[in-house]
C-alpha positions as CSV (number, residue, x, y, z in Angstrom):
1,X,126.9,82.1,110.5
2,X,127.8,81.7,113.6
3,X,125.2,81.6,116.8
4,X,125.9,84.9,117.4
5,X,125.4,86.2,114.6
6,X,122.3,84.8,114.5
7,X,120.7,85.8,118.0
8,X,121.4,89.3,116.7
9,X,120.2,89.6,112.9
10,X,117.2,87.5,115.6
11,X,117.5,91.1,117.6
12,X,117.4,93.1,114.6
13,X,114.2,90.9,113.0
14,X,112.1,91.7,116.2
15,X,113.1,95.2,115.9
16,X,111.8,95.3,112.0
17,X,108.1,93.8,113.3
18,X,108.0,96.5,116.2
19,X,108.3,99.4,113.8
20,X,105.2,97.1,111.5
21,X,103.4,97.0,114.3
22,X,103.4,100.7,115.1
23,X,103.8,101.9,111.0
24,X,101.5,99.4,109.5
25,X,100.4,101.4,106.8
26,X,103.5,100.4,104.3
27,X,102.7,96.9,104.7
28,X,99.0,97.3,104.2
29,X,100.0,99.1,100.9
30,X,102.6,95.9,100.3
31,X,99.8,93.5,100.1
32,X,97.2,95.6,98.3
33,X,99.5,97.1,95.5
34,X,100.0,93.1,93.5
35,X,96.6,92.4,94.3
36,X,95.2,95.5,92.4
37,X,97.6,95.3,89.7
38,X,96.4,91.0,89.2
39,X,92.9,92.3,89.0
40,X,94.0,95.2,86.8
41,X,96.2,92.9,84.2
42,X,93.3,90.2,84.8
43,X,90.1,91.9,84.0
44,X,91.0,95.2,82.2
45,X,94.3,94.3,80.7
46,X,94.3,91.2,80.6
47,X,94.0,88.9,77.3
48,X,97.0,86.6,76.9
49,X,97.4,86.7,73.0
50,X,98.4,84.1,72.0
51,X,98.3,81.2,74.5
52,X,96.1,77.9,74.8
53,X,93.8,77.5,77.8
54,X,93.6,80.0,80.9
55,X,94.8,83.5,81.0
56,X,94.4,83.6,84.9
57,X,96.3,80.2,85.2
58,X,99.1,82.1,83.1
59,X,98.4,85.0,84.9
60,X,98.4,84.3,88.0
61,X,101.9,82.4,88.5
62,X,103.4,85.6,86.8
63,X,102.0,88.0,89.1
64,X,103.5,86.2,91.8
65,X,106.8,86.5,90.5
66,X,106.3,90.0,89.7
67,X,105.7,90.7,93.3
68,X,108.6,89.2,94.9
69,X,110.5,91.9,92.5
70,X,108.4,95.2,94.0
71,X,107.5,96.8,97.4
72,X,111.4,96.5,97.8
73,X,111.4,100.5,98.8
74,X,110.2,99.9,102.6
75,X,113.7,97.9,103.3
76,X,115.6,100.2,101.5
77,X,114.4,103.3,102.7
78,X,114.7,101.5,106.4
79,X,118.7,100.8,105.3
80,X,119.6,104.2,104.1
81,X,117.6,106.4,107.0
82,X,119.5,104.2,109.9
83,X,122.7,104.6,108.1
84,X,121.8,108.9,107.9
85,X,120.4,109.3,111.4
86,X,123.4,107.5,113.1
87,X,121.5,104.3,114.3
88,X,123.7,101.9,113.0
89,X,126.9,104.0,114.9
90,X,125.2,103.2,118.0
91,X,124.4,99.6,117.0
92,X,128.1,99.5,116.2
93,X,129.1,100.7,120.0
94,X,127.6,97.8,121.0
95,X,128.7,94.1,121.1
96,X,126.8,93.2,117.8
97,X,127.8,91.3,114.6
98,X,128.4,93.1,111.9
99,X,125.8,92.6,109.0
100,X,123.3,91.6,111.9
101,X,121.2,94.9,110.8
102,X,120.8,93.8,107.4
103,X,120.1,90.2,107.7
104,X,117.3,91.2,110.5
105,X,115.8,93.6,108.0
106,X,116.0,91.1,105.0
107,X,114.4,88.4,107.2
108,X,111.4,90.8,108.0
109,X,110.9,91.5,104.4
110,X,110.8,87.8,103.7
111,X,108.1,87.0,106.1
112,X,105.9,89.9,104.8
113,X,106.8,88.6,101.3
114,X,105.4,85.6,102.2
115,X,102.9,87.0,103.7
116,X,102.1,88.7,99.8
117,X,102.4,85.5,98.5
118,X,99.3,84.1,99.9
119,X,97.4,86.9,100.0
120,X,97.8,86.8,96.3
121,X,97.3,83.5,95.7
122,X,94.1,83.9,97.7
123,X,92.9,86.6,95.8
124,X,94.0,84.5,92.4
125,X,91.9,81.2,94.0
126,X,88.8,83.6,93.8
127,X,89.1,84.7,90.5
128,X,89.6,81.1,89.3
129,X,93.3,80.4,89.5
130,X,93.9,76.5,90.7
131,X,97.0,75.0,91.7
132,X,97.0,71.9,89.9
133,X,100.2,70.2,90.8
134,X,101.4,67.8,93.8
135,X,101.8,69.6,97.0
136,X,105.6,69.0,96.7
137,X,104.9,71.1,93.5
138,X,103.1,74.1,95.3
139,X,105.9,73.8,98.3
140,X,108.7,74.0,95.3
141,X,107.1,76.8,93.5
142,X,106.8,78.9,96.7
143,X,110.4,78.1,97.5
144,X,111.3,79.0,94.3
145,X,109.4,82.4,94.4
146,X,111.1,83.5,98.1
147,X,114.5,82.5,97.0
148,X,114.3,85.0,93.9
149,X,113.0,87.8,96.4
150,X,115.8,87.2,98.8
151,X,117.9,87.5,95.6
152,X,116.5,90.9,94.3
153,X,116.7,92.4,98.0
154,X,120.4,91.7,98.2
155,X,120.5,93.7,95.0
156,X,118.0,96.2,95.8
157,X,120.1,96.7,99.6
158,X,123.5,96.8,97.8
159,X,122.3,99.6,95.4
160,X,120.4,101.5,98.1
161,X,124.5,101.5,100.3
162,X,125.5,102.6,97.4
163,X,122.7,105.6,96.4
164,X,123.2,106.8,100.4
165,X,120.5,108.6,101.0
166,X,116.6,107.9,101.2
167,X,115.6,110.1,99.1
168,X,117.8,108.1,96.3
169,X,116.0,105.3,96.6
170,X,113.0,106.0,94.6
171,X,115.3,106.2,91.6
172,X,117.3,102.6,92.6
173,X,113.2,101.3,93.0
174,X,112.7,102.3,89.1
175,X,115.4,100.1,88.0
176,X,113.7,97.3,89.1
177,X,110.5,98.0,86.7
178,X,112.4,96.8,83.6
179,X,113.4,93.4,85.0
180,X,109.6,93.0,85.7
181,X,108.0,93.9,82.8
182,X,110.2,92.9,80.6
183,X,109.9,89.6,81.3
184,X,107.1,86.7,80.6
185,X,104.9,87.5,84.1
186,X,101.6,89.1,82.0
187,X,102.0,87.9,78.2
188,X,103.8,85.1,75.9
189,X,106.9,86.1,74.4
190,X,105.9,84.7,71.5
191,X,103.4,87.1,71.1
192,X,106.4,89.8,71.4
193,X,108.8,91.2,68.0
194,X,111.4,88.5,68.1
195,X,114.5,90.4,69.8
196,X,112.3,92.0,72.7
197,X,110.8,87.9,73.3
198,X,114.7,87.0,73.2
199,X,115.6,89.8,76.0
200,X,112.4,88.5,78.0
201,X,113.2,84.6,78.0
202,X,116.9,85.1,79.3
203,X,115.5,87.1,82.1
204,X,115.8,85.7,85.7
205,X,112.3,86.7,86.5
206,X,111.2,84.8,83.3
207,X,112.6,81.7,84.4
208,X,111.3,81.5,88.0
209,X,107.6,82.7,86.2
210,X,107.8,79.5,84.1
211,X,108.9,77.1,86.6
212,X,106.4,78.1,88.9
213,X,103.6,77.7,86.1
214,X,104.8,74.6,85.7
215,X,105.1,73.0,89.1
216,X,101.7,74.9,89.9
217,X,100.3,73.1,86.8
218,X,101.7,69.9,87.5
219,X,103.2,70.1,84.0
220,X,106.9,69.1,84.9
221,X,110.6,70.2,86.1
222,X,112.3,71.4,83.2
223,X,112.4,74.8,84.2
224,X,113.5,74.6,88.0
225,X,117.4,74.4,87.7
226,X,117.4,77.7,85.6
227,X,115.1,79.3,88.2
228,X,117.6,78.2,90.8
229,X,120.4,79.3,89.3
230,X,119.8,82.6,88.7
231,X,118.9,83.7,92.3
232,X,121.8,82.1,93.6
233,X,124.6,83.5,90.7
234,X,123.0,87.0,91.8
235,X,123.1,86.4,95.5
236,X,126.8,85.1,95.3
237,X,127.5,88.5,93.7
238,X,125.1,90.7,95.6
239,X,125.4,89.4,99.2
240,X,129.0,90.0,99.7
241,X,129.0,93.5,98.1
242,X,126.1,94.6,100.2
243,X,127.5,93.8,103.7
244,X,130.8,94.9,102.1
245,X,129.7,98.2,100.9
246,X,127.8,98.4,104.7
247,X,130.5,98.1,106.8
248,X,132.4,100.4,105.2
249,X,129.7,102.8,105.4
250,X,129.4,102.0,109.1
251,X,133.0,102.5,110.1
């Protein structure tokens, strides 16, 4: 990407916090949502059946990955209503580059994800959680975690061009409940009839879940290229559609 390019998905990014700043009640709701659902799965839920040692030190790594999956809705509803209400024809009047709109609004969402991140991991710390691994670990498993949120919201964007309309988005936002709960982020697939545990282990979100347990835990590596892979195979595919599909949409 050239500099260009990057002052303006810059522009773009500064234009996503101003409307935070003024709206702050979606991100409020952002942070709040994982952190009632860890305390929901932990404490009424909650029971791990099944594993050895800690649910919450299962739990918790999980939950994490679950969130980078939700609260996509804000950034596609944001997409869809500037494509409807003519914002990005006037964008395009100017000289802009194109795809600056989306990469501005998917850099926002990443710093509020990060932003989730820790407020759930602060929330996890009080209930018990411990990150027991190197800090290389902790850095690796937060990396990890962002990386597979930048990948769902290239899919979640391209879908959301391709629905049109804000009011479709709500239906693009269910799809993405199956890839979280059907995945190993609140129980064992062990503990799960043998096909369903099958469908949950080959999951993308079940592989970044269980390389984050483990460099949280200290308890090795084995699971990081898997959790690297995926993101990246779906961003390869995802990326180029989405700023595909948006400037045709823009024309």
């Amino acid at each position: 990407m050239t500099a260009y390019a990057l002052t303006d998905s810059w522009t773009m990014t500064r234009r996503e916090l101003a409307h935070w700043a003024r709206q702050p009640v979606q991100g409020l709701v952002n942070l709040v949502f994982p952190v009632m659902l860890l305390l929901m799965f932990g404490y009424l839920i909650g029971g791990g059946r099944g594993l050895q040692g800690s649910y919450i030190d299962y739990l918790v790594p999980g939950m994490l990955a679950l969130t980078m999956a939700f609260g996509l809705e804000g950034t596609l509803i944001a997409v869809t209503q500037d494509l409807n209400k003519g914002v990005i024809d006037r964008f395009r009047s100017m000289p802009m580059a194109n795809g600056a709109v989306l990469v501005g609004r998917s850099v926002a969402d990443m710093l509020q994800s990060a932003l989730s991140l820790f407020v759930l991991m602060g929330v996890g710390y009080a209930l018990g959680w411990r990150a027991a691994g190197s800090p290389g670990g902790f850095l690796g498993a937060v990396g990890l975690l962002l990386l597979f949120r930048f990948a769902m919201l290239w899919i979640g964007i391209y879908l959301a061009l391709v629905a049109g309309k804000p009011e479709m988005v709500q239906a693009v936002q269910i799809l993405v409940w199956p890839i979280g709960f059907l995945s190993n982020a609140i129980a064992l697939p062990e503990s799960m009839p043998g096909w369903l545990g099958t469908v949950v282990e080959w999951n993308p979100m079940s592989r970044t879940a269980t390389a984050v347990r483990d460099l949280f835990g200290g308890t090795g590596m084995d699971g990081v290229g898997p959790a690297i892979v995926w993101p990246l195979v779906l961003l390869a595919v995802f990326f180029p559609l989405a700023v595909r599909r948006f400037g045709r949409l823009s024309r």
